[in-house]
N, C-alpha and C positions, 0 to 999 in steps of 0.2 A: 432242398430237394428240387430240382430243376422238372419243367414238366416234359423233357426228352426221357427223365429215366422213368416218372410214371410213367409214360407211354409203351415205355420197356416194358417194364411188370406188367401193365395192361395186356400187351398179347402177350405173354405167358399166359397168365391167371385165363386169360380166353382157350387160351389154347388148351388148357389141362382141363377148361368146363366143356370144352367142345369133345376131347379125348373120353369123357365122360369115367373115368376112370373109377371101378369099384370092384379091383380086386384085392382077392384076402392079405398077399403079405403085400409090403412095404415098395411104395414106389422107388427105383433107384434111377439112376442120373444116367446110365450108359443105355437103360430099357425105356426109360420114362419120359427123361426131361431132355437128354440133350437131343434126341429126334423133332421134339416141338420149337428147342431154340434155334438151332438150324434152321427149321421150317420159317420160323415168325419175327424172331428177335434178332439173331446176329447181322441180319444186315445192315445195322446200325451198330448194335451194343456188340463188338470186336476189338481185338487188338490192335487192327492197323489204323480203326477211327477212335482210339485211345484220344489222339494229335489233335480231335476237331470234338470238343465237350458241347457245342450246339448239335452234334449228331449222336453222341455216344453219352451224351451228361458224364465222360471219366468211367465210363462202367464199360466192364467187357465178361459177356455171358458165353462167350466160344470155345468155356473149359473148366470142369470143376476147381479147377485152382484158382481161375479168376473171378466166378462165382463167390468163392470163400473168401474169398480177398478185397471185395468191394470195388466201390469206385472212391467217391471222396467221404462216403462216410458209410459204416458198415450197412448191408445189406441183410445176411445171415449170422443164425448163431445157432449154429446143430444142436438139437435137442433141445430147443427152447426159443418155442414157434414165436412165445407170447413177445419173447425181445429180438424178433425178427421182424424188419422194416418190411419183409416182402409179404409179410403175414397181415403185421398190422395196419399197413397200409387199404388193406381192404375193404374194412371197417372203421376208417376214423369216420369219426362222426363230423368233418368239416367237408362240406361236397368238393370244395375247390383241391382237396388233398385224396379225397378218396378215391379209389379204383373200384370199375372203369373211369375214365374222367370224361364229363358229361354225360351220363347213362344212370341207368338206375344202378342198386348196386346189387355185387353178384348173392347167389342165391347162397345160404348157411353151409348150403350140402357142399359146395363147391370150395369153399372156402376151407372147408374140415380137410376135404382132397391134400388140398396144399401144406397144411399143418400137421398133417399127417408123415406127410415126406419128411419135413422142418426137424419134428418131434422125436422121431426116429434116427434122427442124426445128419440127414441127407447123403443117406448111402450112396455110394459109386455105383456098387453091381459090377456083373461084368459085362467088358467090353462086347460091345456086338461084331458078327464077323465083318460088317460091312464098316466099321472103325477100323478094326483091322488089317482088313484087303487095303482101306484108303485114308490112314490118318492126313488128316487136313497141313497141306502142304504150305510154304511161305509163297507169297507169290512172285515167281522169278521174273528174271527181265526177262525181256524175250531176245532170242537168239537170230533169228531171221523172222523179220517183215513181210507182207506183201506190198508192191508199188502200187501209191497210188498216184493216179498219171490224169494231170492237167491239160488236157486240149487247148492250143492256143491259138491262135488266124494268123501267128507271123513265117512268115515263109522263110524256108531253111535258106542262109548264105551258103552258096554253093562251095564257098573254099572252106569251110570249116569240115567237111567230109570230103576224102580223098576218092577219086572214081568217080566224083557225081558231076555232070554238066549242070548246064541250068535247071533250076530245079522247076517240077511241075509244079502247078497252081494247086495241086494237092499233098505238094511237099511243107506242110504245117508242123514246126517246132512241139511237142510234149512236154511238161514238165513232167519231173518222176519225183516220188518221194516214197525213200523205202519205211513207213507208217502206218501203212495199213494192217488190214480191215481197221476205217474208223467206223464209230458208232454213228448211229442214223441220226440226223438232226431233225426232232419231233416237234419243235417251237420255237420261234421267233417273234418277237415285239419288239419296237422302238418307241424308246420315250417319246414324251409329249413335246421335248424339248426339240426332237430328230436327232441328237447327239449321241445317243447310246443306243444298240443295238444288242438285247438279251436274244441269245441263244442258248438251246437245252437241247442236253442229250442224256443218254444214261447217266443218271450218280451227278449231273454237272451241268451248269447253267455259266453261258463264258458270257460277259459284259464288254460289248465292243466300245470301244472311242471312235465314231464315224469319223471323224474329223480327220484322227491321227491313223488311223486304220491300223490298231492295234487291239488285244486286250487290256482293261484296266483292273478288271478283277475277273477273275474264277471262284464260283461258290461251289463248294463242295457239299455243303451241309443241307442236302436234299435226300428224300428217302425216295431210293429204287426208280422208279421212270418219270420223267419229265412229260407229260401229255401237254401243257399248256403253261403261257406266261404272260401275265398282262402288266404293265405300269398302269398306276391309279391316273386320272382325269386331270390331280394338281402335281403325278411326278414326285412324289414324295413315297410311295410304297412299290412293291414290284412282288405279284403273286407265284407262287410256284407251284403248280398242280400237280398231283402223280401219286407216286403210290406204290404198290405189292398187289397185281391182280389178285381177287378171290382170298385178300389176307386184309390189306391194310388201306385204305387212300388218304391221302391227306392233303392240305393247302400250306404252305408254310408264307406268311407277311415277312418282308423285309423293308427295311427304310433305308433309300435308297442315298441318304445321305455317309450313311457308313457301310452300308449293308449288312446292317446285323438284325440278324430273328428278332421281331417285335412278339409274331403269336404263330402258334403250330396250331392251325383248325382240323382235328381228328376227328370227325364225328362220323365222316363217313365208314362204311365197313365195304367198300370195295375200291379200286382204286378210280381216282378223281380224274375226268376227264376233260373240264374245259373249266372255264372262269370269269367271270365277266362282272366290272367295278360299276355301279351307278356313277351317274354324271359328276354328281358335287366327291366323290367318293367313301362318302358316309358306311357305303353297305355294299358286300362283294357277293352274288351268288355262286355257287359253285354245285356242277353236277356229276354223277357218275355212274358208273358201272354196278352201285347198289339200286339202281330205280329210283334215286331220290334227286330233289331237290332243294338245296340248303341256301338262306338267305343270312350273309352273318353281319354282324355290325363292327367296321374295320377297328374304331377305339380298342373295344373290350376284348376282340376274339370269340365273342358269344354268338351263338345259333341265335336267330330272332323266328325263322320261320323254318319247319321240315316239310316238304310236300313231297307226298308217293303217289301222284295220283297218274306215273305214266307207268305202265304194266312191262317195261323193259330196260334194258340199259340206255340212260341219256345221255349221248355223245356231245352234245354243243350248246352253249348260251348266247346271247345277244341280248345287250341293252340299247332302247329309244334313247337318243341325245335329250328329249325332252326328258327324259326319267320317267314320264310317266307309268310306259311298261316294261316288261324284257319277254323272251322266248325263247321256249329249252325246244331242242331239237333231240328225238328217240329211236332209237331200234324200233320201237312198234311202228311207226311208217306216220307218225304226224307230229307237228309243232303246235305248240301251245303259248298263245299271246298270255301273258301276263300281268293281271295288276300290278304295281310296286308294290303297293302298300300291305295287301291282303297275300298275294301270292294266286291267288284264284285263277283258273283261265278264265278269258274274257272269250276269245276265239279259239276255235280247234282248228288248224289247216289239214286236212286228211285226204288220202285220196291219190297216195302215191307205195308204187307197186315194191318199195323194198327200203332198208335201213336208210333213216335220213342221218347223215352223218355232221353236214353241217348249215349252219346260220348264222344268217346278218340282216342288219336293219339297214336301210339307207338313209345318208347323211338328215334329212329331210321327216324321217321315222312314217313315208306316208307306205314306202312297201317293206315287208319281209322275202328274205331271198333265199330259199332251201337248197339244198342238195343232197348227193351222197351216192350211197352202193345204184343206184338208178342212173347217174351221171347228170340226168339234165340239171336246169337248173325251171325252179318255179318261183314266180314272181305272185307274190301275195298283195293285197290292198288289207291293210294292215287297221282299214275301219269296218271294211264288210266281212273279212274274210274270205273271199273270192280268189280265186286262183286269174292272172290277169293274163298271163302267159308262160308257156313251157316250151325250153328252148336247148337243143341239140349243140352240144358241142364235142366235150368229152368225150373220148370212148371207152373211158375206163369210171373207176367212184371220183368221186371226188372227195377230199380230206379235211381242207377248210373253205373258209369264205373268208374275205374285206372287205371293208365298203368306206370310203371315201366322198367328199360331197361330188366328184365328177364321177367314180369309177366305183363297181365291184370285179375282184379280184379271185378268181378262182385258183387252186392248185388241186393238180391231178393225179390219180396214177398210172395214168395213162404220158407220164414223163414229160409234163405241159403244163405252165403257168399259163391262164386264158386270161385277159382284159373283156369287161363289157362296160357299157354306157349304165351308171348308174338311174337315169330316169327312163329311157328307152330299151334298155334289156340288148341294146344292136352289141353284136360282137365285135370289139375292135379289133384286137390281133391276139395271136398265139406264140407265146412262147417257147420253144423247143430246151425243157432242161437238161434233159440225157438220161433223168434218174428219176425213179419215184417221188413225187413230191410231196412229201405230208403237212408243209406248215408257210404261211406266207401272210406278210403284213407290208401295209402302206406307209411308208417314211413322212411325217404329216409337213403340207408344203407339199402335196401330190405331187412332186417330183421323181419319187422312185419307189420301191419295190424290193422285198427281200423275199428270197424263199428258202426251207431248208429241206431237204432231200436225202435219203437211203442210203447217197454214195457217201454222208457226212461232212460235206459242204454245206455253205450259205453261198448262194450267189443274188448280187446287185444290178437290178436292172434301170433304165431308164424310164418311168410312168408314161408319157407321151410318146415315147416311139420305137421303145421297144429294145433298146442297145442293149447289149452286156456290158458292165461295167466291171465287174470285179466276182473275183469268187474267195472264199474265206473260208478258213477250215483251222481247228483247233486239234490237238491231242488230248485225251483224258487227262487230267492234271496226273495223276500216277503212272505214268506210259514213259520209261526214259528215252529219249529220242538217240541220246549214246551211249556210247561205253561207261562214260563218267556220268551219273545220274546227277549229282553233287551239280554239275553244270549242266545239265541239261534244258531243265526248266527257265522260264526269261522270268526270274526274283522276284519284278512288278506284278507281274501278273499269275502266276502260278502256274504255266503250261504254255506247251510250244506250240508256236503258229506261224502262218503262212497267206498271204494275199497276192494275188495274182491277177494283172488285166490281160484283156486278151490279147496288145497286142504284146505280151511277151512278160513285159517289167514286175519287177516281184519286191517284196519285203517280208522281213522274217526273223523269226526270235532269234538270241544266238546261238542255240541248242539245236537249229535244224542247219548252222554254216554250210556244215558238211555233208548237210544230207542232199541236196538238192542238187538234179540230174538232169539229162534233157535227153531225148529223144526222136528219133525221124527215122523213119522205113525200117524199123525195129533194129535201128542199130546206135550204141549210146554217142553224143558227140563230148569230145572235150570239157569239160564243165569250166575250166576258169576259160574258153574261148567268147562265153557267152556270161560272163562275168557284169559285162556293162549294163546286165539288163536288171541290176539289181541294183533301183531306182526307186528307192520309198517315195520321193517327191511328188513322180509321177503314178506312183499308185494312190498317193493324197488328193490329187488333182482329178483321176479318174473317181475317187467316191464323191466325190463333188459334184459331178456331171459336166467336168472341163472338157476340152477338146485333150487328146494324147497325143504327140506323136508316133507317128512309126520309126522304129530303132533305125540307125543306121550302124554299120561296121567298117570297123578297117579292114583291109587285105592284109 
């Protein structure tokens, strides 16, 4: 019994104690159960994540048929609760097997609920009207796209459009890809090593190869939203934060050597909003949307420490390079300096007028750096607690923070990646992204910068001076990019993509060949005229921080 399908049964069995259910006749499947599986469970335990047993443990609850049918070993047996695994699993008397998993265990009454259903056979009932109106459909491909259109700085050749003279200094190429709406990209980390770049989006976390400017793996095996992603401090683990707002959060460990599920950290009951490894990587904190914070020990997958002691949702962590402490940042309007060891605050920073969203320590651990729905940014002394300076930039929240030994790293949503001086707080430059920013980290070798943004891109910048280098975008691994799905996806990596420098040159899986389009003064050009600009070499050279040239053309 894998602990993805406890986790199944666990929200159910939550869900039917939450439903509090105590009425006279018999609960049935179409009034009862399958409104709470919907609700809690099938977004894992489903047919179409049959294919991925670290998401679905081989069970799918999206139908009484597959309900009665198990996964890889029976689940139910109508009318006889006592040799049903979803009964007795309740109650084994071994805590590591018992549900809920790390929680006390549920209450007699609750349990009776569910056995009750079991004992009675697990009636169907009838179908509700609203099954009816909308039995659950397969999901189709899609028929028509929206474009999503790449801004480039290379100037249109005038002979590639009929009618046009020399072209203006605002005649700039577009790349189009009919792809869209992508999903938002809410995280980004680069390993320790700066070779791999983790990006997450809904349901999907893509693993770049900086080097080869491709992906190397796409993990699927995530639950519901990606809030955050951290590699551990020795590059052997890679966290995945997120969750099911108001249902479920969780952390899931992977080793980054294969990328396979080490340990699924459940313990939160809302979804998981940031994540932050101690130095040596011994112990991962993770916070969220339940007001807690949880200190776990990366070995075992064990809780070591619970602390509620912030009165709202906690948006952010940060650990001291020394290890000595870390700092969760909250909804309630203050950060909390941290013990390691105890969890305890040491320091309260308070004294700001609305949702602090995020935090970071500086390379040096002598200040703390806040933010958030306020925009500025406050500079803490991280021995006194002292506010040192507050500094206008932003004009919108701000979403994360970095920090680097020269630089912290703001992104905005106010459509701005900002640079400041990590020990003087001076603002060095602003980045114009185009799009809401929600997630940005420091490629270590403070050489560059990645962010990930609304429009569902990553774009790569220069750390020193501020260049664009490259912009990257991924498709949901389930998204076919053609007609022939069978080909669509690029084999290696599980999902089609796309990289682009500015000035023009592109690379791309072979599932998007023919997708890709170009555009100027909203009229399309030729697409194999501009053929030559599909230049992997020099899209390598730009994630580097090489010099590019500018394209030239035949007549």
């Amino acid at each position: 019994m894998t602990r993805s399908l406890l986790a199944g049964l666990l929200a159910l069995t939550l869900a039917l104690a939450q439903a509090g259910s105590t009425r006279a006749d018999d609960p049935t499947y179409w009034q009862d159960i399958r409104p709470l599986l919907r609700k809690h469970c099938t977004v894992c335990h489903n047919v179409r994540r049959l294919a991925e047993p670290e998401v679905s443990a081989g069970l799918a609850l999206d139908s009484l048929e597959a309900i009665r049918k198990g996964g890889q070993v029976g689940v139910l047996v109508p009318g006889k609760a006592q040799e049903s695994l979803l009964v007795r699993i309740l109650s084994d008397p071994n805590p590591a097997r018992r549900m809920p998993l790390d929680a006390d265990p549920l209450p007699a009454e609750v349990i009776a609920v569910f056995r009750k259903w079991v004992d009675a056979g697990a009636p169907e009932g009838k179908p509700t009207a609203e099954a009816v109106a909308a039995p659950t459909p397969k999901r189709p491909a899609p028929t028509r796209r929206l474009p999503v259109v790449l801004p480039t700085r290379l100037l249109a050749p005038a002979q590639l459009l009929p009618g046009l003279k020399q072209p203006a200094k605002t005649d700039l190429l577009d790349l189009l890809l009919p792809v869209g709406p992508l999903p938002p990209v809410t995280a980004v980390a680069f390993s320790p090593d700066g070779q791999h770049l983790a990006v997450g989006t809904y349901g999907q976390v893509v693993i770049w190869d900086v080097a080869q400017v491709r992906p190397s793996k796409v993990l699927t095996n995530v639950l519901g939203a990606v809030n955050d992603l951290r590699f551990s401090p020795d590059g052997k683990l890679l966290a995945v934060a997120g969750g099911q707002p108001s249902a479920r959060g969780e952390v899931r460990l992977l080793a980054t050597a294969d990328w396979k599920l080490l340990h699924t950290l459940g313990g939160h009951t809302d979804t998981v909003a940031a994540v932050a490894f101690a130095p040596d990587a011994s112990e991962l904190v993770s916070v969220g949307f339940d007001r807690s914070v949880k200190v776990w020990q990366t070995a075992t997958g064990k809780a070591r420490l619970t602390l509620n002691d912030h009165s709202d949702f906690v948006h952010a962590v940060a650990y001291a390079a020394s290890g000595d402490y870390f700092v969760t940042a909250s909804k309630d309007r203050t950060v909390r300096l941290r013990d390691a060891k105890t969890g305890r605050p040491k320091l309260t920073f308070s004294g700001m007028d609305d949702d602090v969203l995020a935090v970071a320590v500086t390379a040096d651990g002598k200040q703390v750096v806040s933010s958030g729905m306020e925009s500025q940014l406050h500079w803490w002394d991280a021995q006194t607690g002292q506010r040192t300076r507050k500094i206008a930039g932003h004009t919108q929240a701000v979403n994360e923070l970095a920090s680097s030994a020269g630089y912290v790293v703001s992104a905005g949503a106010d459509r701005t990646v900002r640079i400041w001086d990590s020990a003087e707080g001076k603002a060095l430059r602003t980045l114009p992204v185009g799009s809401m920013v929600y997630a940005v980290a420091i490629r270590p070798g403070e050489k560059q910068l990645a962010c990930g943004s609304f429009d569902g891109t990553v774009r790569l910048y220069d750390l020193a001076d501020g260049r664009h280098l490259l912009t990257l975008l991924a498709l949901p691994a389930d998204q076919p990019s053609r007609a022939d799905p069978a080909k669509a996806t690029d084999p290696a990596a599980g999902a089609d993509w796309l990289a682009l420098t500015p000035e023009g040159y592109y690379a791309h899986s072979h599932g998007l060949a023919e997708q890709v389009g170009w555009r100027l003064r909203g009229q399309a050009l030729p697409a194999e005229k501009l053929a030559a600009l599909h230049q992997p070499a020099q899209v390598q050279r730009a994630a580097q921080g090489q010099p590019v040239p500018e394209p030239t053309f035949d007549r």
